[in-house]
N, C-alpha and C positions, 0 to 999 in steps of 0.2 A: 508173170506172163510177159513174152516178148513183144515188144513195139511193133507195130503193123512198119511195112516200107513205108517211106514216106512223113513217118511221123516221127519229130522230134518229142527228146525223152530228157527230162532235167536232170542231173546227175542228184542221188538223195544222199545227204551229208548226216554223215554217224556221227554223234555225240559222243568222244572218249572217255563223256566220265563213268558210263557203264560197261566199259569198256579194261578201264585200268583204275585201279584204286592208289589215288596220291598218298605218296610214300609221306608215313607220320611221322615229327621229329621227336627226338626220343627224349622222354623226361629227365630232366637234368637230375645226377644223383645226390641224396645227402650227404654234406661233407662233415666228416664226426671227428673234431681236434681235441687231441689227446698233449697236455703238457704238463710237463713236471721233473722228479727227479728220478734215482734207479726205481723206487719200488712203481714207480709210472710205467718203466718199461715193461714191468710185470703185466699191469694193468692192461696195457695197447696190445702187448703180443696175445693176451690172452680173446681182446674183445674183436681183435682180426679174424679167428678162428669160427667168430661165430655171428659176426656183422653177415648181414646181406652183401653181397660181394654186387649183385645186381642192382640194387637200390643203392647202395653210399660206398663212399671212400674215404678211408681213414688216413689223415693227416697226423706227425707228432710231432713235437718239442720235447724231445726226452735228454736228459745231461744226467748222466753218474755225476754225483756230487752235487746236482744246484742245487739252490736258492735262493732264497730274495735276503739275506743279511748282505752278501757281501759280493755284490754287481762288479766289482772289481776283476772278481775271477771269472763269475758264468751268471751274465746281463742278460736275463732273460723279459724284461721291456725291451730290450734292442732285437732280439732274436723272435720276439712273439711281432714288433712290427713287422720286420723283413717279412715274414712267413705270410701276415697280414697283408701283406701289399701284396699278394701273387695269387693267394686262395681266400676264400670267402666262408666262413666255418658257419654249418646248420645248427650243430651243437659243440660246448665245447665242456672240456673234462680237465680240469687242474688235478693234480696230486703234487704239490709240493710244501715240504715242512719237515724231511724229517731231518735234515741238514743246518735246521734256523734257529738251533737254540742258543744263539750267542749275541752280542748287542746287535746296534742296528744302527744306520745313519739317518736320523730323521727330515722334515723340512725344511730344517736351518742348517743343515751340514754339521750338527752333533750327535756326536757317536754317544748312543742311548744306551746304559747296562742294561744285560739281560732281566735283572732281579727288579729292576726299579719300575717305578710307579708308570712311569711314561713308554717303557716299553711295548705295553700292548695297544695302544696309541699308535704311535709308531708305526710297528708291525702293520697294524688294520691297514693303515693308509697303502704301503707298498703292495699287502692282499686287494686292495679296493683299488691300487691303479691297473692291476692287470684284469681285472673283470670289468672296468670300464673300457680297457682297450677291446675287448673282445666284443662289448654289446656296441661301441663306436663303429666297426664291422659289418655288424649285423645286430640292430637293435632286436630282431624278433626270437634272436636265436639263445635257447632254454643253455644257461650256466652250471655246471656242478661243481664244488671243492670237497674233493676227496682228504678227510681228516685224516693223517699218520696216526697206526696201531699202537700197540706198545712193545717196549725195546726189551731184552733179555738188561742192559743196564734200566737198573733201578733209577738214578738220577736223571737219566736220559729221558724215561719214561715220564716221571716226574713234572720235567721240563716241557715235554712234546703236550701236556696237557694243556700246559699254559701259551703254546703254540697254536693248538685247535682250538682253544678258545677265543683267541684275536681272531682265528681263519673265520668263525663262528658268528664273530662281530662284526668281523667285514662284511659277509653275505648276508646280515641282516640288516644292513645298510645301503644295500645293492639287492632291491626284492628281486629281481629277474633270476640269482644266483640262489641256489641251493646247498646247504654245507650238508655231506654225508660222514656219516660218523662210522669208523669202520671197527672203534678200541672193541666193541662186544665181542665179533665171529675172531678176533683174535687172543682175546682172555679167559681165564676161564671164573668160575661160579663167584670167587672171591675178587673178580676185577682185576688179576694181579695178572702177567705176563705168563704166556706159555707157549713152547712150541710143536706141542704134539698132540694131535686129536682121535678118538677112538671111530673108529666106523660101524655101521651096524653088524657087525658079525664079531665086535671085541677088537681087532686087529690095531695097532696102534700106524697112526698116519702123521709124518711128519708136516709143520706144517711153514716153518721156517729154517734156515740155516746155519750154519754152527756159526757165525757172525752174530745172532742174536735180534739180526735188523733186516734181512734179506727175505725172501720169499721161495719155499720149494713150488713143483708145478703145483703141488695141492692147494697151498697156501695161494698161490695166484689165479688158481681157476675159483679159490672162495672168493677174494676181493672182487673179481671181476662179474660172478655173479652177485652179490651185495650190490656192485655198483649199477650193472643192468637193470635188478629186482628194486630198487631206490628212484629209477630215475623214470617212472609211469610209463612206458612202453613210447619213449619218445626215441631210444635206439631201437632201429630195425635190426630187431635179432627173431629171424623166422624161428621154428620148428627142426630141431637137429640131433644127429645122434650126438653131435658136439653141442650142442646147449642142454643136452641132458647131460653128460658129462658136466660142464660147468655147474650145474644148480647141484650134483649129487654132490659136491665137495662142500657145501652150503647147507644143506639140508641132512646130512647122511652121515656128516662128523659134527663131533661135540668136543667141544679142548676140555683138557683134561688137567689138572695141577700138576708143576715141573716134579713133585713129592712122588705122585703116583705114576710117571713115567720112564720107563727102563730108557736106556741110551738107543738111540738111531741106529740101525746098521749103517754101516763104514758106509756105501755108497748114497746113503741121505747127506753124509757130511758134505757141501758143496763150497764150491767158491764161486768166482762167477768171472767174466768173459765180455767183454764190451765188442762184437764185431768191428773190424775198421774196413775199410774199402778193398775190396780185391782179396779179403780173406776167405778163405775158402772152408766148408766142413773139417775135410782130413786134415788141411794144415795147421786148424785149430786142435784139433785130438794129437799131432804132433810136439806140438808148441806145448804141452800140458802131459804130455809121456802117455797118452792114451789110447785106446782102440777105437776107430770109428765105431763099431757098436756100442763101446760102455758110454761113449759119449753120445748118441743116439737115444740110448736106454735114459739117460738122464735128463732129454730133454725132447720128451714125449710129447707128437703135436708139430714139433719144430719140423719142415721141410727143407731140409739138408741143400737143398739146390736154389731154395731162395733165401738166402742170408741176406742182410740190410745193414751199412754201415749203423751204427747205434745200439741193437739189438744185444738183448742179453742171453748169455748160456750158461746156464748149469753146468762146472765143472766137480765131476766127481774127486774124493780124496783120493789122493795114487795108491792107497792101499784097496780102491776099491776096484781096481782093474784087473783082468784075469792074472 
């Protein structure tokens, strides 16, 4: 109603908080650190595909070639500090080991032989300093060490046993850390090395590469669902057409003995491709005499237009190009 003349009228003051709803600040994401060596890369590339892109952000420390034997070439204590002092890791995921099987420099600055009694000793301690760098970090934050599979070398394989067994020692030394064991979804009935799995329709699925140590996409969508399925739903990995793909390579092949498996078609034989900076798709399919589609074809999943200095690619053999 309007004010008679004469009569003063107080001006009435609106409250904006029913009005306008205070802008909420948005939950910080989990940060998911992935380090190690190539078959790491396998790993990270595949658990990007299928992280919450909304909830976390995955950080790596991925080196072709490292290790903890020999910090002279690729110091990965110096490289997980750097990293450390910039990002704050929610979870973090080692795979490093399948490059370690040779002496080691212990406490005192002696070089420890592989075979000998103090090497796994040794070893523990350099496993046991990078998982206390990490829970220094972030005390709260859940540890995994991903144990190396086995090698088409018999020796090597041999060897990497008595690698994941120090890896084993250390994380049982370090409760926050968890060792996951990856030799089964890689061997087959007799425990021995194989690189070829049958799928349910018979079909044989390769599942490493003609290296004998490398990983095809099959082989790496299994590690990476293992490593998912292992680690209690502490990676946010929602509901996807891409995480059923990841778990069918897991659940859906069975390896098979290297006796009972025909040869790979030519374009399973691969090599592989370290992205460096400024390198582009086509120039990589150039660099390698191949077509952007056969290089495509080989590396299903990959998004051509976002390469990452580090990143690894499946290069097909050049007899497997049109």
């Amino acid at each position: 109603m309007l004010a008679c003349c004469g009569e003063s009228q107080e001006p009435t003051e609106i409250e904006p908080s029913g009005l306008f709803e205070r802008a909420r600040a948005k939950p910080e994401k989990t940060v998911v650190l992935v380090v190690g060596d190539s078959l790491s890369v396998s790993l990270a590339d595949k658990l990007e595909t299928v992280l919450d892109k909304n909830r976390c952000t995955l950080e790596r420390l991925c080196r072709e070639g490292g290790g903890l034997t020999r910090p002279e070439l690729l110091d990965f204590p110096s490289g997980l500090k750097e990293l450390l002092g910039r990002t704050t890791p929610d979870v973090v995921v080692f795979m490093i080991g399948a490059n370690d099987a040779m002496p080691v420099t212990n406490g005192d600055a002696v070089r420890v032989p592989f075979d000998s009694p103090e090497w796994r000793t040794a070893y523990a301690g350099r496993v046991g300093s990078l998982i206390q760098m990490a829970l220094a970090a972030n005390p709260r934050a859940p540890v995994f060490w991903v144990g190396a599979p086995p090698m088409a070398d018999r020796n090597l394989s041999s060897a990497l046993r008595r690698v994941n067994a120090a890896q084993r020692e250390a994380c049982q030394g370090h409760p926050p850390c968890r060792f996951l064991d990856t030799w089964e979804i890689f061997s087959d009935a007799e425990d021995a090395y194989t690189s070829t799995a049958l799928d349910l329709t018979g079909a044989q699925t390769p599942l490493r590469t003609a290296d004998g140590v490398h990983l095809t996409d099959a082989g790496a969508r299994r590690l990476c669902a293992r490593v998912v399925s292992e680690t209690s739903g502490v990676l946010p990995v929602p509901a996807s057409k891409a995480r059923d793909e990841l778990f069918s390579a897991l659940t859906d092949l069975t390896p098979v003995p290297l006796a009972t498996a025909s040869p790979p078609p030519p374009e399973s034989r691969t090599g592989r491709h370290v992205v460096k900076r400024g390198e582009t798709f086509a120039a990589i399919a150039r660099t390698h005499g191949l077509s952007v589609e056969v290089l495509r074809r080989a590396n299903r999943g990959v998004d051509p237009k976002k390469l990452r200095p580090g990143q690894a690619l499946d290069i097909p053999a050049s007899d497997a190009a049109p």
